[in-house]
PAKEFI-75941 format. One record per residue: residue in one letter; chain; x, y, z of N, C-alpha, C in turn. Coordinates in pm, 1 decimal. Atoms other than C-alpha are relative to their C-alpha. Example, Ala and Ser with C-alpha at 12.3 -4.5 7.8 and 13.67 -1.06 7.14 Angstrom:
<rs>
   kolza   nuro         nx         ny         nz        cax        cay        caz         cx         cy         cz
       a      A       89.0     -119.0        0.0     1230.0     -450.0      780.0       90.0      120.0        0.0
       s      A      -82.0     -119.0       -6.0     1367.0     -106.0      714.0      -77.0      109.0       73.0
</rs>
This chain:
<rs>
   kolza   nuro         nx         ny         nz        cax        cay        caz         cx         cy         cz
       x      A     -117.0       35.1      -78.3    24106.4    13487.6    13789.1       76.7      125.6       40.1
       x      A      -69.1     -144.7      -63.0    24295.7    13759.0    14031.8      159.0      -83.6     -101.9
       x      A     -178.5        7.7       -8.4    24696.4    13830.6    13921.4       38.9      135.0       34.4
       x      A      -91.9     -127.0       -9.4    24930.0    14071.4    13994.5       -5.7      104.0      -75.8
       x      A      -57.6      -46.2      135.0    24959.0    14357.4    13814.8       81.1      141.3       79.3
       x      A      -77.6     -142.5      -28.9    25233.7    14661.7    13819.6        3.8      123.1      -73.1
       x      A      -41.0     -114.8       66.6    25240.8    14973.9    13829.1      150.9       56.9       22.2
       x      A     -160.6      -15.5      -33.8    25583.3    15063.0    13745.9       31.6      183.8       63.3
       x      A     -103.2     -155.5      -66.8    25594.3    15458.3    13853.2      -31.1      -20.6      120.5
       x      A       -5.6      -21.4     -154.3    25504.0    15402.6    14192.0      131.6     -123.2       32.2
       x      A     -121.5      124.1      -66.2    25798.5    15096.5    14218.0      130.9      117.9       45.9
       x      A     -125.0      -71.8      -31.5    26068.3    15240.0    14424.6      154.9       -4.9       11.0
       x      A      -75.6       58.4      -37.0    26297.0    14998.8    14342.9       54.6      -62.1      139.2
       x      A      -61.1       30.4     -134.0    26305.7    14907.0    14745.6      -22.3     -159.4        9.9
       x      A      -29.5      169.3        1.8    26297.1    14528.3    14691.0      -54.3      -75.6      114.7
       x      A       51.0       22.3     -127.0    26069.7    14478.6    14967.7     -104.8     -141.6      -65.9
       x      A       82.4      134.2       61.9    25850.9    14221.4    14725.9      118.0     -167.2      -16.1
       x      A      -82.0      109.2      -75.0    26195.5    14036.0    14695.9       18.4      -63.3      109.1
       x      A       -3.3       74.3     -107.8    26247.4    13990.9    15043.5     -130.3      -45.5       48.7
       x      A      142.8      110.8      -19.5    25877.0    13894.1    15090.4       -3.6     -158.0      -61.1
       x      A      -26.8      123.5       93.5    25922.5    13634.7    14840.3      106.6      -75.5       79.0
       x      A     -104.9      117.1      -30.1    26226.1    13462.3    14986.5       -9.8       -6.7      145.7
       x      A       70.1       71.3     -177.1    26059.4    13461.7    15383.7     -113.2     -100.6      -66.5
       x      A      117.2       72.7       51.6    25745.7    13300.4    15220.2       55.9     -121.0      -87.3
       x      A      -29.4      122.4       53.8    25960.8    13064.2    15006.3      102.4     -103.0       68.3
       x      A     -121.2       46.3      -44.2    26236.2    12970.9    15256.6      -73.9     -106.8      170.2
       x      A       33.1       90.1      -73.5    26149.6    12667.4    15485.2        2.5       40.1      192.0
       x      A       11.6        0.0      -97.2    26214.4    12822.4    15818.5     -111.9      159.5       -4.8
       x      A      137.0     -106.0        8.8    25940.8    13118.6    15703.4       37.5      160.3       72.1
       x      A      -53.0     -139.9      -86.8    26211.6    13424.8    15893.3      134.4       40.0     -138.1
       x      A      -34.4      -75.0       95.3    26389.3    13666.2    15708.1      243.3      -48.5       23.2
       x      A      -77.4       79.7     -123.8    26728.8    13534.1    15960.4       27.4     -111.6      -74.7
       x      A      -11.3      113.6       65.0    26689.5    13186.6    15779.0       42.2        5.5     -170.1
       x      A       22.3       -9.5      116.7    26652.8    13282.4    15441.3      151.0      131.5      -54.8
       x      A      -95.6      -60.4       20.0    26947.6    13558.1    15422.7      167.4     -111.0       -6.7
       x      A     -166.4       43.1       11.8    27303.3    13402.2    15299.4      -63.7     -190.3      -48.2
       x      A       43.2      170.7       64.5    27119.7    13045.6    15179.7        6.5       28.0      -99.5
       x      A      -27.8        4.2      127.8    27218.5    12998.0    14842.1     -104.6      -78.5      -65.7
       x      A      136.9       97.8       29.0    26881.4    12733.7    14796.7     -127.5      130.5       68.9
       x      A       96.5      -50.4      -46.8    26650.8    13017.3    14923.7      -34.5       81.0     -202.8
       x      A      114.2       15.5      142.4    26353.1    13050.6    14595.1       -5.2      150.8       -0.5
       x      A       31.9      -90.9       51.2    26329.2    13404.2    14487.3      -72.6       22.0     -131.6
       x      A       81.2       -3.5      129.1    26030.0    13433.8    14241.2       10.7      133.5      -62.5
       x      A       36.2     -135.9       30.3    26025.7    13809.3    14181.9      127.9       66.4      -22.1
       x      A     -117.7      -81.5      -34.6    26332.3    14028.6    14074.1      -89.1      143.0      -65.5
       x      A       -4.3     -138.5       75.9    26337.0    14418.8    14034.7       70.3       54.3     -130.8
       x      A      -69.2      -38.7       75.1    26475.5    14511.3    13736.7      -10.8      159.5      -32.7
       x      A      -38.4     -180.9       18.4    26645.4    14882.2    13672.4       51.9       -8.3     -125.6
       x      A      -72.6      -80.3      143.5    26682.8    15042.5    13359.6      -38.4      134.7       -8.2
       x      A       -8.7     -116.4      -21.4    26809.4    15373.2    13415.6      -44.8       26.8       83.2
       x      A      102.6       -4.8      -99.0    26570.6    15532.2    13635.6     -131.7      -34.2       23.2
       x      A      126.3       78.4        5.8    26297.7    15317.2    13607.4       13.1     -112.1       44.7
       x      A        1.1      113.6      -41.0    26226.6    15021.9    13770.9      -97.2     -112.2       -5.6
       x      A       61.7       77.1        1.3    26026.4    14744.3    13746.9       15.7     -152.1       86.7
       x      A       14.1      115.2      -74.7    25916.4    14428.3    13981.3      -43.4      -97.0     -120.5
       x      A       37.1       72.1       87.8    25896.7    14092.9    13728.5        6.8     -101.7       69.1
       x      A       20.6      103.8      -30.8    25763.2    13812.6    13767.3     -125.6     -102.9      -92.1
       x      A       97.4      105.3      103.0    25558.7    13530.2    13616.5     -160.2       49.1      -11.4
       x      A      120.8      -67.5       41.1    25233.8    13631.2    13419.0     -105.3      -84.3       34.6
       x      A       90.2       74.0       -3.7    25049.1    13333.5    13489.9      -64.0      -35.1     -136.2
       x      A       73.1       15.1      120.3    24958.9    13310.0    13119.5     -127.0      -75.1      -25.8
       x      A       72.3       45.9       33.8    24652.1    13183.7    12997.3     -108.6       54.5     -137.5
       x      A      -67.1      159.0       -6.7    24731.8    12990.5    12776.1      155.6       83.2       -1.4
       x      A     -108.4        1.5      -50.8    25063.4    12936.8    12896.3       71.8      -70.7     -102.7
       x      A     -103.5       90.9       92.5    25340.0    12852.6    12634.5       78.8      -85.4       74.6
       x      A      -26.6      100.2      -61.1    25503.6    12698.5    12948.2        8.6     -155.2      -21.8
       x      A      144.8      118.9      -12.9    25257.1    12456.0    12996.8       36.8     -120.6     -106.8
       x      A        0.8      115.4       88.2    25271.3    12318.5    12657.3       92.8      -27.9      -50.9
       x      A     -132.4      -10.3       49.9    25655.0    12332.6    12612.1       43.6     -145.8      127.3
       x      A      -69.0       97.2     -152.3    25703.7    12102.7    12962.7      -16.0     -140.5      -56.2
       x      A       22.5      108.4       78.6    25769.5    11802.8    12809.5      -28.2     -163.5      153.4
       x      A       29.0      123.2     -171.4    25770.2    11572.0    13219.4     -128.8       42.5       36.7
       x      A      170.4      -10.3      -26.3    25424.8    11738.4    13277.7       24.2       84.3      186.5
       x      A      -10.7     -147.7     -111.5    25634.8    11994.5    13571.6     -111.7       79.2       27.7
       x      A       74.5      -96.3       24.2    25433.6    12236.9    13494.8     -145.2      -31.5       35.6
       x      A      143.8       23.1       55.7    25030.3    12241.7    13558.7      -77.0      155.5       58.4
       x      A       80.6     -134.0      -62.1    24774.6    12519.9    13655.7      -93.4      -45.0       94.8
       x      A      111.7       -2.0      -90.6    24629.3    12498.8    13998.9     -174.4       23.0      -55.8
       x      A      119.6      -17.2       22.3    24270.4    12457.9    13956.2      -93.9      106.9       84.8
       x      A       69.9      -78.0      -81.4    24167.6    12676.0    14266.6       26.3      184.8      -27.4
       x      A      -57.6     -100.9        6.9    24374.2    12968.4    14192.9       69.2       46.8     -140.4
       x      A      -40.0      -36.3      122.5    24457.4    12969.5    13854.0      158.2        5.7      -67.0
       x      A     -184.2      -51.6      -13.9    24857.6    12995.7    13929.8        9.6     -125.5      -96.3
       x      A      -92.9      108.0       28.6    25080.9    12786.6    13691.1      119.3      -34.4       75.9
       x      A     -108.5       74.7      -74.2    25297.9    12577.7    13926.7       99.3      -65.1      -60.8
       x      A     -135.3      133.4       48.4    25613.8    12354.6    13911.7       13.7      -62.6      102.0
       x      A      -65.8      129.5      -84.3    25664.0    12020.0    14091.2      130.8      -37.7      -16.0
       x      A     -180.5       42.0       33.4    26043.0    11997.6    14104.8       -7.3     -137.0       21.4
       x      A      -38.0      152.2        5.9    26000.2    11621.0    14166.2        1.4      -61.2     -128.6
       x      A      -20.9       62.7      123.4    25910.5    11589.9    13814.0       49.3       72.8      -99.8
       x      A      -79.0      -97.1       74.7    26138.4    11889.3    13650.7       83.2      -60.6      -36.6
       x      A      -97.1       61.1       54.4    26391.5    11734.4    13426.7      130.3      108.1      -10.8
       x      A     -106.4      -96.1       56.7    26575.0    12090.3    13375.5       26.2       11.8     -102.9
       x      A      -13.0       -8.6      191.8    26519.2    12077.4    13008.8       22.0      121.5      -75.9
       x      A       59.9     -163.1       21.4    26443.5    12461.2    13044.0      -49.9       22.3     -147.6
       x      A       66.0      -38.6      176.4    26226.4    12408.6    12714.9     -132.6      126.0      100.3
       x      A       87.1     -100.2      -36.4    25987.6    12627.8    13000.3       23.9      160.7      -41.4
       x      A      -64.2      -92.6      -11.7    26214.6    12885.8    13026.2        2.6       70.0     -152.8
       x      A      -53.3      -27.0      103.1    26318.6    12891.7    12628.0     -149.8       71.6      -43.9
       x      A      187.5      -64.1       49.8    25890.5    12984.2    12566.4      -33.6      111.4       50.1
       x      A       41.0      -61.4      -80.4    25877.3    13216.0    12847.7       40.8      154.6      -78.1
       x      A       -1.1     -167.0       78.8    25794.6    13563.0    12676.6       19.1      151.1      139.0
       x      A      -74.4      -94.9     -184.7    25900.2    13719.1    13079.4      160.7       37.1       53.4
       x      A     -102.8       37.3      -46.5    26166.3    13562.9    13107.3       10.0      -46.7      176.2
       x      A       54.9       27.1     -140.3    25997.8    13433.7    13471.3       69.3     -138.9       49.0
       x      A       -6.2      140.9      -11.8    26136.2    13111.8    13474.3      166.6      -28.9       36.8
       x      A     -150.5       44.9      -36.2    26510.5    13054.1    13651.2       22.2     -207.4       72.1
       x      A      -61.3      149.1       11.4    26691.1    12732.5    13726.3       64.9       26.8      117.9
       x      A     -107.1       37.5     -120.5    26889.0    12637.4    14072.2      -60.2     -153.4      102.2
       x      A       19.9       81.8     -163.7    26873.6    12417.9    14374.6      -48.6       80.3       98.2
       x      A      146.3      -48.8     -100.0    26567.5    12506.7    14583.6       23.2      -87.7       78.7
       x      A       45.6       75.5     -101.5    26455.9    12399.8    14914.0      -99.3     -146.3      -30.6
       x      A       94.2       85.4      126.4    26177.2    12221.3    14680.4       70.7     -131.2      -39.1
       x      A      -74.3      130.2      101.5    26449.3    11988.6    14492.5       31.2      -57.3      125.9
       x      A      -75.2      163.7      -97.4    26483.0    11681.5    14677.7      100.7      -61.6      -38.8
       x      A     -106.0       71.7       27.6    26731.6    11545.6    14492.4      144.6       48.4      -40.2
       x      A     -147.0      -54.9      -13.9    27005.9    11773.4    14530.7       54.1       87.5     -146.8
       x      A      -85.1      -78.2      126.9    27036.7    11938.3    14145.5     -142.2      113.1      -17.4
       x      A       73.7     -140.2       39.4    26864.9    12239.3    13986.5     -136.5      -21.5      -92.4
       x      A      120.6       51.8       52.5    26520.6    12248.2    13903.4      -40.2      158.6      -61.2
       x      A      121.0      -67.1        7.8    26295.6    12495.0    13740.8      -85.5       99.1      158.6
       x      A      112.8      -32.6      -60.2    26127.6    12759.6    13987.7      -18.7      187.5      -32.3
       x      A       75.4      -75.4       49.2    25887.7    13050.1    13948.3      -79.7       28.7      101.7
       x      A      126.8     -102.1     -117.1    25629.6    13281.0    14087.8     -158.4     -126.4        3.9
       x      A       97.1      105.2      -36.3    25366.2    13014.3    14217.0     -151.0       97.4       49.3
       x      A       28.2      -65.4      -22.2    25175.2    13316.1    14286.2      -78.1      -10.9      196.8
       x      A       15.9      -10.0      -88.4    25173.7    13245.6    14608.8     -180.5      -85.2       71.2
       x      A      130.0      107.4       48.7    24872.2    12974.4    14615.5      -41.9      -63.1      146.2
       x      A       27.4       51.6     -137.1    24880.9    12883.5    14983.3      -81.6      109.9      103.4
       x      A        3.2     -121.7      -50.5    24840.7    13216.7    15100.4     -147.9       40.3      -96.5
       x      A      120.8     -103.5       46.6    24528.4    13303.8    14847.6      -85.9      -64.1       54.9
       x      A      156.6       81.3      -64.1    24351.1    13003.6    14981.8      -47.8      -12.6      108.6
       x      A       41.1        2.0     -133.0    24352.3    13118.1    15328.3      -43.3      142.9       14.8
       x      A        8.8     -145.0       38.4    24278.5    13420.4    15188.5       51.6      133.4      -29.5
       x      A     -115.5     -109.2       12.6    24539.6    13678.2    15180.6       48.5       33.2     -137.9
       x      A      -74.9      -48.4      178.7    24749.2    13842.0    14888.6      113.4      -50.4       -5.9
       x      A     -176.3       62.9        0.5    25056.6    13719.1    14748.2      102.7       83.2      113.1
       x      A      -86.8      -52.7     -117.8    25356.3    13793.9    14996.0       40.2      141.1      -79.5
       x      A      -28.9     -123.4       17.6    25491.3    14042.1    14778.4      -93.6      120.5       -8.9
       x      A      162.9     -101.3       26.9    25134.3    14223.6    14689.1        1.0       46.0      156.4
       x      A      -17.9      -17.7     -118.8    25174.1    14241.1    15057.1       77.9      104.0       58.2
       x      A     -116.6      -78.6        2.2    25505.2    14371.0    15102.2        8.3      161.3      -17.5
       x      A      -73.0     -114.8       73.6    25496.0    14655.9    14870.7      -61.5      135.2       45.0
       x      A        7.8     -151.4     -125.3    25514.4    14993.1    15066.5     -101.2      129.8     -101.1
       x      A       40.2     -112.2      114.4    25423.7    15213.2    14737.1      -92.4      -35.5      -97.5
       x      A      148.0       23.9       86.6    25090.5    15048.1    14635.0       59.7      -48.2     -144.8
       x      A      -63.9       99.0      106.6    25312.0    14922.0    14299.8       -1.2      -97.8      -62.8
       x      A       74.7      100.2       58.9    25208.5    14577.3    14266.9     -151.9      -39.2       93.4
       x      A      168.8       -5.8      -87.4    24813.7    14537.6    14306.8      -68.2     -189.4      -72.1
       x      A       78.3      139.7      -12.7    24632.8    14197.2    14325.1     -124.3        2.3      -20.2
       x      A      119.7       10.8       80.3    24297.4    14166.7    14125.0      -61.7      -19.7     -123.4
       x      A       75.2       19.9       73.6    24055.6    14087.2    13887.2       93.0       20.8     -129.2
       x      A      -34.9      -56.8      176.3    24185.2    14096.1    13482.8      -98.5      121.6      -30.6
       x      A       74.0      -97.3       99.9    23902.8    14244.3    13361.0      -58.3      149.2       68.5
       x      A       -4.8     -145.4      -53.4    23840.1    14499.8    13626.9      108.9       63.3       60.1
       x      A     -170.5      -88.8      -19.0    24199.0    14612.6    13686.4      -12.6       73.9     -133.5
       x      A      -41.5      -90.0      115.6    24206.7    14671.1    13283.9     -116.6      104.4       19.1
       x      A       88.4      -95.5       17.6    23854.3    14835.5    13330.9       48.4      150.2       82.1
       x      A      -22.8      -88.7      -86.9    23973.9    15032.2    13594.0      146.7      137.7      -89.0
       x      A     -118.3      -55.1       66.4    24311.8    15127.3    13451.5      -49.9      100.0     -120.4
       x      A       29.4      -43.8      119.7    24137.6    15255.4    13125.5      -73.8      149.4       27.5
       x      A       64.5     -142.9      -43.4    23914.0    15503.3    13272.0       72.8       75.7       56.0
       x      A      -39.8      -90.8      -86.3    24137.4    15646.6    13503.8       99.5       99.7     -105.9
       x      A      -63.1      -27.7      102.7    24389.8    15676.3    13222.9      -54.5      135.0      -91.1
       x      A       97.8      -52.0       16.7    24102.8    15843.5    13001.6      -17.8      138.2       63.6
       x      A       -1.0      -49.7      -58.2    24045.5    16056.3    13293.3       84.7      141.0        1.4
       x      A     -100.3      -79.6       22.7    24374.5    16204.6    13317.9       49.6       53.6     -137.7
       x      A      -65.2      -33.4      127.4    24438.8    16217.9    12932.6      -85.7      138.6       -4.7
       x      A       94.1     -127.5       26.3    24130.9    16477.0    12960.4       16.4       68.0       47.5
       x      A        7.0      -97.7     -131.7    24106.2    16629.9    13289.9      125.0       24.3       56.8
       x      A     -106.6        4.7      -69.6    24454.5    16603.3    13368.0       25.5      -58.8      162.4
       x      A       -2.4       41.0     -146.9    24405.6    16455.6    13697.2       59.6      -94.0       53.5
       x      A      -78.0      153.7      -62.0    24538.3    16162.4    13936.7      169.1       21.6       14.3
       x      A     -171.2       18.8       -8.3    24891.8    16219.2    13921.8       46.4      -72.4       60.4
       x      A      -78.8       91.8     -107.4    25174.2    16036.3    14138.0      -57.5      116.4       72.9
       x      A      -40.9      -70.4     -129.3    25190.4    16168.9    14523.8       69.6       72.3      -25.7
       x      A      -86.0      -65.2       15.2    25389.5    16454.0    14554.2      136.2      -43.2       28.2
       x      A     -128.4       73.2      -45.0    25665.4    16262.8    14756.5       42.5      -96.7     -129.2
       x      A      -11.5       84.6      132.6    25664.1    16014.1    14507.6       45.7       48.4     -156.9
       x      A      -54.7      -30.0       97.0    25695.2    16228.7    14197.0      124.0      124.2       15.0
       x      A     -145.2      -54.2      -17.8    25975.2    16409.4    14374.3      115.5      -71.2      -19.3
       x      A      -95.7      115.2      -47.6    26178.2    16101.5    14452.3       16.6      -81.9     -155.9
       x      A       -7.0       73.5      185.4    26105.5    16003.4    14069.7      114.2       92.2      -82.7
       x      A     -107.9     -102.9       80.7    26263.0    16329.0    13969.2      132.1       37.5       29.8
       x      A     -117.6       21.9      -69.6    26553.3    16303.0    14182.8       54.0      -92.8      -68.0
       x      A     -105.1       71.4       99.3    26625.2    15969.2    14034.1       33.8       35.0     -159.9
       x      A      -13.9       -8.2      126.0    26603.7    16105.4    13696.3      127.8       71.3      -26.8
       x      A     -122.9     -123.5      -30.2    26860.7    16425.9    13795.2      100.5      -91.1       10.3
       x      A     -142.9       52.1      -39.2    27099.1    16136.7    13961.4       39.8      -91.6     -150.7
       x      A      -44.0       67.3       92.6    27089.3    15914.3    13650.3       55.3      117.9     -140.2
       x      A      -76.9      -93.5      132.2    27159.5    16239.4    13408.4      149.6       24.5       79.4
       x      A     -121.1      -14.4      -39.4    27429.8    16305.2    13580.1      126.8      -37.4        8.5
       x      A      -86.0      122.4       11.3    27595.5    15994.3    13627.6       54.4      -20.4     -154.5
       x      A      -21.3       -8.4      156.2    27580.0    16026.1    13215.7       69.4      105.5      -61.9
       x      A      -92.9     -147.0       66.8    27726.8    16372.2    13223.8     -108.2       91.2      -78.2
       x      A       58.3      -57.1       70.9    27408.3    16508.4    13093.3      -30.5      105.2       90.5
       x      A       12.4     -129.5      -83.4    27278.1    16887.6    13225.0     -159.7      -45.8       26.7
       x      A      140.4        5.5      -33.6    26927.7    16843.8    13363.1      -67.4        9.4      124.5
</rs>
């Protein structure tokens, strides 16, 4: 089964996977529609700590503590794509999903989704419409700085390991130069902001 996976030094914090996410989840499908709606689905947030950033979002687990916490049967795992979904028609808002969720992937509001006007359960669906016409999730899409990559488990980790490997030996691969400038910049602005010399 493909998922997401991040690499966090290339994230530039530019939130470009957010706004992918909320054109792709927002009913009129433009960026125009989806700005200033308080019901527009955001699966993905960036989170900053310090100068580091990270894109989060749902792991897809398998097995999914979700899954077996959803006591209305919300929750199931697409069979084509592997994604764990939520049917807000049958979300009670119990957030026993949420209370399991070792991500913390799992928020609560009034979506386009909820038909019945209160706050449901929603999450990274990994974008399940879009893989079956072939494409990558919207944000995998989105992201300007190669950051989050869309593939295989076992040959992402294979991949990851060697290259890793690689560099632990040969020293090689590094970031881009632009890239590990713009890293070290944020590092300078966050010492600073702290009062530290660096």
């Amino acid at each position: 089964m493909k998922r997401i996976f991040v690499d966090y030094k290339k994230c530039l914090a530019c939130k470009a996977c957010e706004t992918a996410c909320a054109v792709r989840h927002h009913p009129s499908g433009s960026l125009v529609g989806a700005l200033g709606d308080r019901r527009t689905e955001i699966d993905v947030r960036v989170l900053g700590i310090e100068h580091e950033s990270f894109p989060l979002a749902c792991r897809h687990c398998d097995p999914a503590d979700c899954l077996s916490a959803c006591p209305s049967g919300a929750l199931a795992r697409d069979p084509e794509t592997g994604a764990v979904v939520v049917n807000p028609d049958l979300c009670k808002a119990c957030a026993m999903c949420a209370s399991v969720c070792t991500f913390d992937a799992i928020s609560f509001k009034e979506t386009h989704r909820a038909r019945h006007g209160r706050e449901v359960a929603h999450k990274c669906d990994l974008c399940t419409e879009r893989l079956k016409q072939g494409e990558r999730p919207a944000c995998v899409a989105a992201c300007p700085s190669g950051a989050l990559v869309f593939g295989e488990l076992e040959q992402n980790r294979t991949q990851r390991a060697a290259r890793s490997l690689r560099t632990y030996l040969l020293g090689e691969e590094g970031l881009p130069p632009l890239l590990e400038a713009y890293r070290e910049l944020r590092r300078k602005e966050f010492a600073a902001r702290r009062g530290e010399k660096g």
